[in-house]
N, C-alpha and C positions, 0 to 999 in steps of 0.2 A: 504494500500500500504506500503514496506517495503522501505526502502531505507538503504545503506550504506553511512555512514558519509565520507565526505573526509576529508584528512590530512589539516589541518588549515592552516600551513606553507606556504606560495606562491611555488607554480611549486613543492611543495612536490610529488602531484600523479601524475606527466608527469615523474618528475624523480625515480617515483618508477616503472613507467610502467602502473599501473594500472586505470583502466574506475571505473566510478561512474556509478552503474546500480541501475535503475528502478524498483523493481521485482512486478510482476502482484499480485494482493490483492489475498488472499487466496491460494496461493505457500507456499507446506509447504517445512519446513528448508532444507530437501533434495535437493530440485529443487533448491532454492536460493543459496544452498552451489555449488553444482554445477554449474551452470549459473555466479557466483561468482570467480570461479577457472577459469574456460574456461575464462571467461575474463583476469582474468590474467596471462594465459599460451598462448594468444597472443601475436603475434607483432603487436599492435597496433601501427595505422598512426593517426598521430598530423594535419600533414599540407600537399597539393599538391598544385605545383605551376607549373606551371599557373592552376589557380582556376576553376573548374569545370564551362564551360560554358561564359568565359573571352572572351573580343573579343578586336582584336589590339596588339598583342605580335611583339615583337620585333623579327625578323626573325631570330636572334642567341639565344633568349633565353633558358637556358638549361630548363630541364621538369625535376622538383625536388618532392622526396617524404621525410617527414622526420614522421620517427618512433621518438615511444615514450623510445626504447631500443637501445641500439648501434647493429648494421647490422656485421655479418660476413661479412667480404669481399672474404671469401673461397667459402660460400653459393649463392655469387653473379655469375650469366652470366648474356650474351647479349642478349641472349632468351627471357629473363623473362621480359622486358620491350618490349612491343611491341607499334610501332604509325604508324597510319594509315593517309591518305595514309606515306608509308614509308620516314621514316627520317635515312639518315647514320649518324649515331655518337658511342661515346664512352657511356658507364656506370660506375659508380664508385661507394664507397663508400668512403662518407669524412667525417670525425669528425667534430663537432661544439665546440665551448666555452661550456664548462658545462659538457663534453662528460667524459666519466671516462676516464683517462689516461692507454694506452694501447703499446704493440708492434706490436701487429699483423694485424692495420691498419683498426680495431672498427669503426665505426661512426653511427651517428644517421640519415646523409644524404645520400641518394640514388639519386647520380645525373646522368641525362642523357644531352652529350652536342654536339651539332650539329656541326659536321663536316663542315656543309656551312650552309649558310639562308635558311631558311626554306621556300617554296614558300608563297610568301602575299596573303590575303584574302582566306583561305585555313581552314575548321574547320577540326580541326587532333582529332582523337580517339587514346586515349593510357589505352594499361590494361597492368597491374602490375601481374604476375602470385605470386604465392603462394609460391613459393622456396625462396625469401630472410630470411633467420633467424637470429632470434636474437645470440647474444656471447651465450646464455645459449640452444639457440636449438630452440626456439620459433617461428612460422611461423605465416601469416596472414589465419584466418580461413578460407576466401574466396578471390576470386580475385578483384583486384581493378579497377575499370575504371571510366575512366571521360572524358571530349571534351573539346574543348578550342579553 
């Protein structure tokens, strides 16, 4: 089995963007090199919240996604987050502590925030479509969904 070392540093590989990948024994260099890039010509996702499968949310709680890249905010619609059954709210993109300092309103949060309470004891499906990219162009390879 091959493995790529990560950066020793703490939160080095979050803040460079890139996955520590696995590669299957007997891949040769080609396949790894590849599998290798495509990981990091993603937008990878660090964290979703509320957490896949959560139960008890507070009926204002926003539905946050944070990449491991800062988010165009140009690349953002309302489209692209969807929750089932439907919730009216806004989406954003907002910057965190740590986020590279930017004008065009970069961030590494994708926040969704409910207009009103959410109905209680209610499990919501939300999928994240594939259109938010990173400042450099980089998309999620697939779409994201989770329940809560």
């Amino acid at each position: 089995m091959t493995t790529r070392q990560p950066d020793p540093t703490p939160g080095a590989e979050a803040e460079k963007g890139f996955a520590v990948a696995v590669l299957p024994h007997g891949a040769d260099s080609a396949d790894e090199l590849a599998e290798l890039a495509e990981l990091a010509r993603t937008a990878g996702v660090e964290t979703i919240a509320p957490a896949d499968g959560v139960d008890g949310i507070a009926p204002t709680a926003p539905v946050a996604v944070i990449f491991h890249r800062p988010i165009d905010p140009a690349s953002v619609s309302g489209d692209q987050l969807t929750i089932s059954p439907d919730v009216a709210g806004t989406l954003e993109v907002v910057a965190l502590p740590g986020d590279p300092p930017n004008d065009d309103g970069a961030g590494s949060l994708l926040r969704f925030t409910p207009s009103g309470p959410m109905p209680p004891n209610t499990t919501f499906e939300v999928e994240l479509a594939t259109g938010p990219a990173t400042t450099t162009g980089e998309t999620m390879a697939e779409p994201l969904s989770w329940t809560f």
